[in-house]
C-alpha positions as CSV (number, residue, x, y, z in Angstrom):
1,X,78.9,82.1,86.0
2,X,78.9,78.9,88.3
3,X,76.8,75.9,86.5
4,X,74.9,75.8,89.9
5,X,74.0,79.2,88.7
6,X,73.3,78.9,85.7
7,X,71.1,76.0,86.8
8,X,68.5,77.8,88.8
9,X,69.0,81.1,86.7
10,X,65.2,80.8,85.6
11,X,64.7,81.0,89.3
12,X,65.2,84.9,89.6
13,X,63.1,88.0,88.7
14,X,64.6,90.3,86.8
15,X,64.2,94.2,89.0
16,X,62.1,96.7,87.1
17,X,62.0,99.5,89.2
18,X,65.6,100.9,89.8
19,X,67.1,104.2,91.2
20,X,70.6,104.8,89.8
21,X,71.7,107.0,92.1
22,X,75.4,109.1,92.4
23,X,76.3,111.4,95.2
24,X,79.6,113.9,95.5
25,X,80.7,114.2,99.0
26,X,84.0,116.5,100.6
27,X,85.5,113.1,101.5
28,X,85.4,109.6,101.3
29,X,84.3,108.8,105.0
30,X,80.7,109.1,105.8
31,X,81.3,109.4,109.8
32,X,83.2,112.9,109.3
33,X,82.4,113.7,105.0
34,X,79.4,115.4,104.1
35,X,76.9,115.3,100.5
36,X,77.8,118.4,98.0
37,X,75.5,116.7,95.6
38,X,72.9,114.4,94.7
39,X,71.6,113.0,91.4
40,X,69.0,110.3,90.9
41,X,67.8,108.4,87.7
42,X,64.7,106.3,88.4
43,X,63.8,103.8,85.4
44,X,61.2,101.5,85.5
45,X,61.1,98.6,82.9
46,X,64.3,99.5,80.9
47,X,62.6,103.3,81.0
48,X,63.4,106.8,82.4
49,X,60.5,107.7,84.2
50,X,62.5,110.3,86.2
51,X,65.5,112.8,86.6
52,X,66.3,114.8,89.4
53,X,70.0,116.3,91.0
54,X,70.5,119.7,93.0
55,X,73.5,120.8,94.8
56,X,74.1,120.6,98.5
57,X,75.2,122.7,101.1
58,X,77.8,120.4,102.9
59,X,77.8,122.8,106.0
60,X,81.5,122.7,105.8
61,X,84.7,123.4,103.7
62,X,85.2,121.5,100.8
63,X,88.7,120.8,100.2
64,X,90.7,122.0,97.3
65,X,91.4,118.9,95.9
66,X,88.1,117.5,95.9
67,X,87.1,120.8,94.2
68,X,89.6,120.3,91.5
69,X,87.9,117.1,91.2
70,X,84.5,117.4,90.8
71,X,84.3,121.1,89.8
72,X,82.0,121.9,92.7
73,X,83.6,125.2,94.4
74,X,82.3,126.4,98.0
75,X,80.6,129.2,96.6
76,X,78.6,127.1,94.3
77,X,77.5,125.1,97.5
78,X,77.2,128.8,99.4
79,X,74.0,129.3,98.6
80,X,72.7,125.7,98.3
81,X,70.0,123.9,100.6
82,X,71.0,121.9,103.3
83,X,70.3,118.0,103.4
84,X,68.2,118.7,106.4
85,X,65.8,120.7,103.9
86,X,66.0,118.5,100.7
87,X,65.2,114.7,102.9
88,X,62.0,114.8,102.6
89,X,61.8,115.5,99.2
90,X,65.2,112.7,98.6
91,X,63.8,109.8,100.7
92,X,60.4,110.1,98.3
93,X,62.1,109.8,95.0
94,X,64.4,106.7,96.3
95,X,60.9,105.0,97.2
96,X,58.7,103.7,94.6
97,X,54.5,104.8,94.8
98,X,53.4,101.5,96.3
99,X,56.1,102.9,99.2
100,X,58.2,100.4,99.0
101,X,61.9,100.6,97.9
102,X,62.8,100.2,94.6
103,X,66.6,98.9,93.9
104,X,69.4,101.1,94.7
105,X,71.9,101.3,91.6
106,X,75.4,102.8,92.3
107,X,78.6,102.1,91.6
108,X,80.7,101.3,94.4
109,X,76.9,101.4,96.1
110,X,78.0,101.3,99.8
111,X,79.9,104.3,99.3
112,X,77.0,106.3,98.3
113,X,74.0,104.4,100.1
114,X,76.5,104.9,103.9
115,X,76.7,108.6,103.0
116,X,72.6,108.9,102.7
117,X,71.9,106.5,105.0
118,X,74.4,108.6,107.3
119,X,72.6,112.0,106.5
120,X,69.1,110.7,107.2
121,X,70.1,109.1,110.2
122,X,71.5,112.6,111.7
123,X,67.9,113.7,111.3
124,X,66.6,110.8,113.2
125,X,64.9,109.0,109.7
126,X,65.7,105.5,109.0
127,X,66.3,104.7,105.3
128,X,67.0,101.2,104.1
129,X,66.9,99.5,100.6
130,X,67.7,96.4,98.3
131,X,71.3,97.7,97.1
132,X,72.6,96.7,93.5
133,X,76.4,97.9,93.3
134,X,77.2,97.8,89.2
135,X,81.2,97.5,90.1
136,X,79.8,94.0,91.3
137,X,77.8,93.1,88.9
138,X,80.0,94.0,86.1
139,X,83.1,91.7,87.9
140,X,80.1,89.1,87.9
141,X,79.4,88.9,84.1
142,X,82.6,89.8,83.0
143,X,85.1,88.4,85.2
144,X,87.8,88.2,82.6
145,X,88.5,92.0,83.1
146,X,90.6,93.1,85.8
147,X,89.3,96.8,86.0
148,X,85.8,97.3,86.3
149,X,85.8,101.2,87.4
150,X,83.3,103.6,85.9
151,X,85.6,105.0,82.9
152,X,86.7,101.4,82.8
153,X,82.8,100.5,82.0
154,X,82.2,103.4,80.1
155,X,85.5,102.4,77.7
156,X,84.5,99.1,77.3
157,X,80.7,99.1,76.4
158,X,80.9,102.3,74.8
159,X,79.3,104.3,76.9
160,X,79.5,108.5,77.6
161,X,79.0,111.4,79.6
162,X,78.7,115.1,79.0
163,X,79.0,115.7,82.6
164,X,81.4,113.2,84.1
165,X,82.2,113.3,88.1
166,X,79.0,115.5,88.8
167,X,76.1,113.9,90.2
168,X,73.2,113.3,87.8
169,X,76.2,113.0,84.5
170,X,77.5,109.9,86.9
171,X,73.7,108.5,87.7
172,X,73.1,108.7,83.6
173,X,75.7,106.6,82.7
174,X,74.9,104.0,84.9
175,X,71.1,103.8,83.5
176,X,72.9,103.4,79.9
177,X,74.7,100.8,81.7
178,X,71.8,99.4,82.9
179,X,69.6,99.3,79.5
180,X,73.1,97.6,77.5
181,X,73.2,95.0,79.8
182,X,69.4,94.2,79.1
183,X,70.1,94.7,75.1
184,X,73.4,92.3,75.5
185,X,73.0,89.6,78.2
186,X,69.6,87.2,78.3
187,X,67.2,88.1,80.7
188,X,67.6,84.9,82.6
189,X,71.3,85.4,83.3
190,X,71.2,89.2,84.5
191,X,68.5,88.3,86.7
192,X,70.5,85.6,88.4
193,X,73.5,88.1,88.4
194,X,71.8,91.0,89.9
195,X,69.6,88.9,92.4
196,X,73.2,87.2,93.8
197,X,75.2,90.8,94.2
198,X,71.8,92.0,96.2
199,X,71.9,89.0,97.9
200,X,75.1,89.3,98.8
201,X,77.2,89.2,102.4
202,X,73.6,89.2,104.3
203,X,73.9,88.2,107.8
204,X,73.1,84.8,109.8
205,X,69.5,85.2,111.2
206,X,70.8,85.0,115.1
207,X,71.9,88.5,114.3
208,X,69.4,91.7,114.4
209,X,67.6,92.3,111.2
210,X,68.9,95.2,109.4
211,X,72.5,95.5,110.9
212,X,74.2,94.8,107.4
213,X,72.6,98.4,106.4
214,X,73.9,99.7,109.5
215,X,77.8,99.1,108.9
216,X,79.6,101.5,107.6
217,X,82.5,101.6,104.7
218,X,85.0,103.3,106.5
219,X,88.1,102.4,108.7
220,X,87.5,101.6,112.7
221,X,87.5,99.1,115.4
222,X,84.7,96.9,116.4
223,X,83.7,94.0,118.4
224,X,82.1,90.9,118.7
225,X,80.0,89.6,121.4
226,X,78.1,86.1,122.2
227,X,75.9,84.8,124.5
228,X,75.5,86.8,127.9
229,X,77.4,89.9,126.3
230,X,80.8,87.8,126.2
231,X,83.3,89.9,124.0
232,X,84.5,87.4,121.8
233,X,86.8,89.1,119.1
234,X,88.2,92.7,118.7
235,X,88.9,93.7,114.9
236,X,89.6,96.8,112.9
237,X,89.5,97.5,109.4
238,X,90.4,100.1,106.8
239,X,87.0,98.8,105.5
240,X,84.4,97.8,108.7
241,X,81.6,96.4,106.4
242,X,83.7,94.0,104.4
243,X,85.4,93.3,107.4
244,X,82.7,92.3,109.5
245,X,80.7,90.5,106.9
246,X,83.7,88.5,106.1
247,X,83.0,86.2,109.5
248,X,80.6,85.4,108.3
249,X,81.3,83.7,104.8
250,X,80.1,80.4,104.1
251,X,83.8,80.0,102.7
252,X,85.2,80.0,106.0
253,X,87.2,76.6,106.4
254,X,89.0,77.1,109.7
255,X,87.0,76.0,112.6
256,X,88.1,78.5,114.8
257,X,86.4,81.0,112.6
258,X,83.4,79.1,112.0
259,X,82.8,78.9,116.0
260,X,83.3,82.7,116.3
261,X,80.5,83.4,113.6
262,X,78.5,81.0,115.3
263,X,78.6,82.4,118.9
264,X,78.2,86.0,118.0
265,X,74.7,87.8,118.7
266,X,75.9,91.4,119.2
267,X,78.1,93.9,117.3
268,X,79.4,97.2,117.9
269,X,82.1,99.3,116.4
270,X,83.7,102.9,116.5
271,X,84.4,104.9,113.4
272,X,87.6,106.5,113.1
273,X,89.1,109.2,111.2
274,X,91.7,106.7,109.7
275,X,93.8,103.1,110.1
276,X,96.1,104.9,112.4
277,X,92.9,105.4,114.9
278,X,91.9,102.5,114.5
279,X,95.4,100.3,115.2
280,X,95.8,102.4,118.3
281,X,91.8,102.2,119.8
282,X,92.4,98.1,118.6
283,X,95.5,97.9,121.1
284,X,94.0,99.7,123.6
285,X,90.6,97.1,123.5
286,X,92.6,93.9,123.9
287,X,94.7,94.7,126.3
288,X,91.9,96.3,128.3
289,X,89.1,94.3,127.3
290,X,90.7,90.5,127.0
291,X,88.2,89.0,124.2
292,X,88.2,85.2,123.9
293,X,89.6,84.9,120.7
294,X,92.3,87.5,120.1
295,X,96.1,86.7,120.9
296,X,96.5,88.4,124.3
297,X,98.9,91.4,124.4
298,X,101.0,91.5,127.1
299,X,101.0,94.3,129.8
300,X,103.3,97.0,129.9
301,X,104.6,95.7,132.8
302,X,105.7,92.8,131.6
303,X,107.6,93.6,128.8
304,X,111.4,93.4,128.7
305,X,114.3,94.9,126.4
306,X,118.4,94.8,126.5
307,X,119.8,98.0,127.6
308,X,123.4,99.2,127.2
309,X,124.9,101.6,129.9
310,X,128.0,103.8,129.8
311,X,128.9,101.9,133.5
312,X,128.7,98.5,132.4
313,X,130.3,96.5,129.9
314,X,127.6,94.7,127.6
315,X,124.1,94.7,128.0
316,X,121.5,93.9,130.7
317,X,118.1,92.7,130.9
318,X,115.6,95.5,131.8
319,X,111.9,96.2,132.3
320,X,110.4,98.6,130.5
321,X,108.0,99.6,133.0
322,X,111.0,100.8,134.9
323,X,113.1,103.3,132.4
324,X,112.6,106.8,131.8
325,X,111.7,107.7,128.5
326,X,115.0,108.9,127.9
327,X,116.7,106.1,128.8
328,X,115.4,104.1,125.2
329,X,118.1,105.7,123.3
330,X,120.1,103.0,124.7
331,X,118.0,100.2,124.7
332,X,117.9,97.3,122.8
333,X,114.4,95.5,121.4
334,X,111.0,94.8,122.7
335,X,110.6,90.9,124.5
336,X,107.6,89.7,126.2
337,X,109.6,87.7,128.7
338,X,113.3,87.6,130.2
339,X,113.7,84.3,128.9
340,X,112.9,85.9,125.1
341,X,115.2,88.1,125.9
342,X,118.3,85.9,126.6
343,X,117.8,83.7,123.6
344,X,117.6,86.5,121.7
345,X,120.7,87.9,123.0
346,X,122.1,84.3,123.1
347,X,121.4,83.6,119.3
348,X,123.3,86.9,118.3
349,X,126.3,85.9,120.3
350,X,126.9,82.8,118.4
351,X,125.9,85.0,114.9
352,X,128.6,87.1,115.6
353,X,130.9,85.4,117.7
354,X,130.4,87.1,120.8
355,X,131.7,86.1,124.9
356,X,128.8,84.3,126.7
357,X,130.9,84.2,130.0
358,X,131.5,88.2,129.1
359,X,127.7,88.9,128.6
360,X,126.8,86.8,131.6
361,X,125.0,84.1,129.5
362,X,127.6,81.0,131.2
363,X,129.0,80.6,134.4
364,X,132.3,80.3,135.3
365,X,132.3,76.3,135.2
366,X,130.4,76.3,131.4
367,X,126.8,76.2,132.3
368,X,124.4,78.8,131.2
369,X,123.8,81.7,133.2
370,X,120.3,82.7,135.3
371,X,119.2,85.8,136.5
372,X,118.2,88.7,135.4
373,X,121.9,90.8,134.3
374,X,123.0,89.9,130.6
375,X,126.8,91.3,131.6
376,X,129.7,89.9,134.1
377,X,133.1,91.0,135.0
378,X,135.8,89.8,132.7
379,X,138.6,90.2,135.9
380,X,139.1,87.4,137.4
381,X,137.5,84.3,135.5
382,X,138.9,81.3,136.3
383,X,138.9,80.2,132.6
384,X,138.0,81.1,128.6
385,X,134.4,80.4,127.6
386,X,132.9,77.2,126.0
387,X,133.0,79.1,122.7
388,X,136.6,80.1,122.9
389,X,137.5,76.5,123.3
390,X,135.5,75.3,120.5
391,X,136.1,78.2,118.1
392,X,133.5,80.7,118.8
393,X,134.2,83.1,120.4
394,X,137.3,85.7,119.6
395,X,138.6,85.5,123.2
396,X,137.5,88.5,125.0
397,X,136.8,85.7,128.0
398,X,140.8,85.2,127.8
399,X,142.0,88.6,127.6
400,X,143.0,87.9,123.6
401,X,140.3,90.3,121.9
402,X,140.2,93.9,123.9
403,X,137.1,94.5,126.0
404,X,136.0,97.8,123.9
405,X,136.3,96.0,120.7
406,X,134.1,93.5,122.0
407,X,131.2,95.9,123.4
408,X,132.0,97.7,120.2
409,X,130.6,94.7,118.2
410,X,128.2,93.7,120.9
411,X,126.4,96.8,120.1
412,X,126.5,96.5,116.4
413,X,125.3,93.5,116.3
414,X,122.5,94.4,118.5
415,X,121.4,98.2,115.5
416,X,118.6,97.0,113.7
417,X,117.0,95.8,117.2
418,X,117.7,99.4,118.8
419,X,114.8,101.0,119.8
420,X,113.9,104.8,118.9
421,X,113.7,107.7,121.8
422,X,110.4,109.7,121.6
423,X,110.0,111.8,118.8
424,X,108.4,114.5,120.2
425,X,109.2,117.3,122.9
426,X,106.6,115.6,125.3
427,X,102.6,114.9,125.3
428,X,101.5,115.9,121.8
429,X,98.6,115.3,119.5
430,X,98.6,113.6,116.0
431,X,96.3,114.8,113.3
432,X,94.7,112.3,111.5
433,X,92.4,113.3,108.5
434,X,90.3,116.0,109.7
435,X,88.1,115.1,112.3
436,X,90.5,113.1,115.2
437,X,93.3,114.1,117.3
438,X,95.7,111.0,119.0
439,X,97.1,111.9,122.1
440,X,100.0,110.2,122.9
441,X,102.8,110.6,125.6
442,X,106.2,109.0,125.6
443,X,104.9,105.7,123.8
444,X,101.7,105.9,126.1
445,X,98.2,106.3,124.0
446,X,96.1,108.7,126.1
447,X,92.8,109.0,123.6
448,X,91.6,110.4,121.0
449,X,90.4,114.1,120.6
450,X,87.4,114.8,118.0
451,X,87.2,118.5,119.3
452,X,89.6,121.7,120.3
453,X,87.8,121.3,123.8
454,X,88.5,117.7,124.0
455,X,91.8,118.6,122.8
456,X,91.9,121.1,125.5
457,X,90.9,118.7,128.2
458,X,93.8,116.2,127.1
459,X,96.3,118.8,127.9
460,X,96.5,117.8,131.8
461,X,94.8,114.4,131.6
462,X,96.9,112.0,134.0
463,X,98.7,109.5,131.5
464,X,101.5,106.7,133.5
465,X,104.3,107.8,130.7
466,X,105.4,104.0,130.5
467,X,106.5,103.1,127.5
468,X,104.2,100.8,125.8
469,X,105.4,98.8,123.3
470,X,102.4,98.1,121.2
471,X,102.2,101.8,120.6
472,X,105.3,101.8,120.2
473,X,105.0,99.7,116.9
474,X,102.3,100.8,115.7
475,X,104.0,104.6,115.5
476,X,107.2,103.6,114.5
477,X,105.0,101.7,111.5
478,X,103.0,104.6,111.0
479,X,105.5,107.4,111.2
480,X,108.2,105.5,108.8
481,X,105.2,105.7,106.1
482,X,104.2,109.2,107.3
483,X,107.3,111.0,107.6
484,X,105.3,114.2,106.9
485,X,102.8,114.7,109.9
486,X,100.4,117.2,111.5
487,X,101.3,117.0,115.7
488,X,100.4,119.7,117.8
489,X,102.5,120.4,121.2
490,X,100.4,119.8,124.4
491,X,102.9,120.4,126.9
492,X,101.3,122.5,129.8
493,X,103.4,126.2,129.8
């Protein structure tokens, strides 16, 4: 601990009313999971004053692994009550009798404080509380250990558990926790500890009370806005609440950042199923939307790549706006600009030792080319190349290397910058997780489908099939690390 801590230790009140609370869930996302069960140990002055659990009926399958798991089977949850029927009876015993909320004690807390405050928020109840997550506190008092999961904790301070991964077994170890902690450390120094990880990532106070509570764990896309409803910034995250929260760390030394926090007074975000989701809805925001501080993606229109023809020798410049999906096969990089594009094309010449007066980069007399063709007609120049002269270039400018040979290496040279056809027969729809559907068409993101009669709906919405080269990379990303996907074929019969 810091000395500054240590300092004003004395300063901090150590909790005595605590809820250590575990839940098991079908998945790990609160937007689309659901509760299978919940267990609560409430102590009060190092004391269990109270232990409750009872299965759940997620409303919903529970997948096989998660099964395997936790040892909760659907036909254990068959006949289980509903959260809608046990929330009244949960949001009492996470309150204290003086109705105000005692400490919330999990591990990994946001995990299972998003997934209740999720629940009750479905029936229109707002539940908030002081959160105490133990994987923080245990890294806080005993940073020299690099793992600091629960059978980490439980190996190291000796701790067990007759009924591990279900509910109420999980919330009992974490009270033993709890009491060792007050039977090892001094009072003074778990009360600073516990006091700073509550205290933790709160907000600036320009921002609305209570919106920390309201961000969730998962992965999405969100925004920030200023003064006036500006959008400033468009993010996405695996993780939105760390995410978020991290614009707004004291430790933030870059000024840019510092003036972003500063200027923000409204937050939204959208949940997605996964980071695929959220890359794609993240694209589709900036380029749409134009926020002050992101880099600004260029339009589709703008967006230029070399293309290689069966017709012509070499390679020209072309617009992507303007090929047909099919023509990508023969195409040749993504650049936001012709003049991108012909250094690009320029620097591999000299790599490789390439014509410029064959691939229409110099003229004639020496200078460099203009214009929008990277190719020229060998018959009839007046005289070899610059490069030939000096060395480097093999002479196809001077009839000394063959034409094919030279478009033969042009074309090698250009592989690892060849761009990928369309993957897919047409329009189809990419399963992510188990809750979202991405339509996409010919590098073109449509939306995203959270329903079969959204999906439905999708199947003739109007899409320009352009190829977009944002989506382009995020796929090709995605796909290469996802070789095995769920798509569904949208075509119209």
């Amino acid at each position: 601990m810091a000395a500054a801590e240590e300092r004003s230790a004395a300063a901090f009140i150590l909790p005595r009313d605590l809820v250590f609370v575990d839940l098991e869930t079908t998945g790990g996302n609160a937007a689309f999971h659901r509760i299978t069960e919940v267990g609560i140990v409430r102590m009060q002055d190092d004391r269990v004053v109270e232990e409750w659990s009872s299965l759940v009926n997620p409303e919903c399958r529970i997948p096989a692994y998660i099964e395997a798991f936790t040892g909760i089977t659907n036909e254990m949850v068959a006949g289980a009550p509903r959260f809608s029927d046990l929330a009244a009876l949960v949001f009492e015993k996470l309150r204290s009798p003086t109705r105000e909320s005692p400490i919330f004690v999990a591990h990994n807390a946001r995990f299972d404080y998003s997934f209740l405050r999720t629940e009750f928020r479905r029936l229109d109840v707002q539940f908030s509380a002081k959160v105490l997550c133990t994987v923080k506190l245990s890294r806080r008092l005993f940073p020299e250990y690099p793992r600091h999961s629960l059978d980490a904790v439980m190996e190291r301070h000796r701790l067990t558990c007759a009924a591990r991964h279900r509910a109420l077994g999980d919330a009992r170890v974490l009270g033993d926790f709890w009491s060792k902690l007050r039977s090892e450390i001094s009072e003074e120094k778990l009360a600073a500890a516990a006091q700073i990880v509550i205290g933790a990532n709160r907000l600036p106070p320009h921002l609305p009370a209570g919106l920390a509570d309201e961000l969730p764990e998962g992965p999405g896309v969100y925004r920030l806005f200023g003064e006036g409803d500006v959008l400033l910034y468009i993010g996405r995250s695996h993780s939105l609440r760390p995410r978020i929260l991290g614009h707004f760390s004291s430790e933030h030394a870059d000024l840019k950042e510092q003036k972003k926090a500063q200027q923000t007074r409204r937050i939204d975000w959208v949940e997605t199923a996964g980071d695929l989701g959220a890359q794609l809805k993240e694209a589709e925001w900036i380029k749409t939307l134009k926020p002050l501080f992101n880099k600004r993606l260029k339009p589709k229109s703008e967006s230029f790549t070399l293309q290689a023809s069966d017709q012509e020798r070499g390679v020209r410049l072309a617009a992507l706006a303007d090929l047909d999906p099919a023509d990508l096969a023969g195409c040749y990089g993504v650049f936001q600009s012709q003049k991108d594009a012909r250094k690009a094309l320029t620097d591999i010449a000299r790599a490789h030792s390439l014509c410029m007066k064959v691939l229409g980069l110099e003229t004639p007399d020496g200078a460099a080319a203009t214009g929008s063709h990277a190719n020229a007609e060998v018959e009839g120049l007046a005289a070899s190349c610059v490069g030939y002269q000096l060395g480097r270039c093999k002479g196809a400018c001077a009839g000394k290397e063959p034409l094919m040979l030279h478009d033969l290496r042009l074309k090698m040279a250009l592989a690892a910058l060849k761009l990928k056809p369309w993957p897919f027969p047409g329009r189809v729809a990419i399963a992510e997780g188990r809750a979202e559907f991405h339509v996409l068409d010919h590098w073109v993101y449509v939306g995203t489908a959270r329903s079969e009669d959204e999906l439905d709906e999708f199947r003739t919405k109007a899409a320009h099939a352009a190829f977009d080269p944002d989506v382009y990379r995020i796929l090709v990303r995605y796909l290469a690390k996802n070789p095995k996907i769920d798509w569904h074929d949208l075509r119209v019969p």
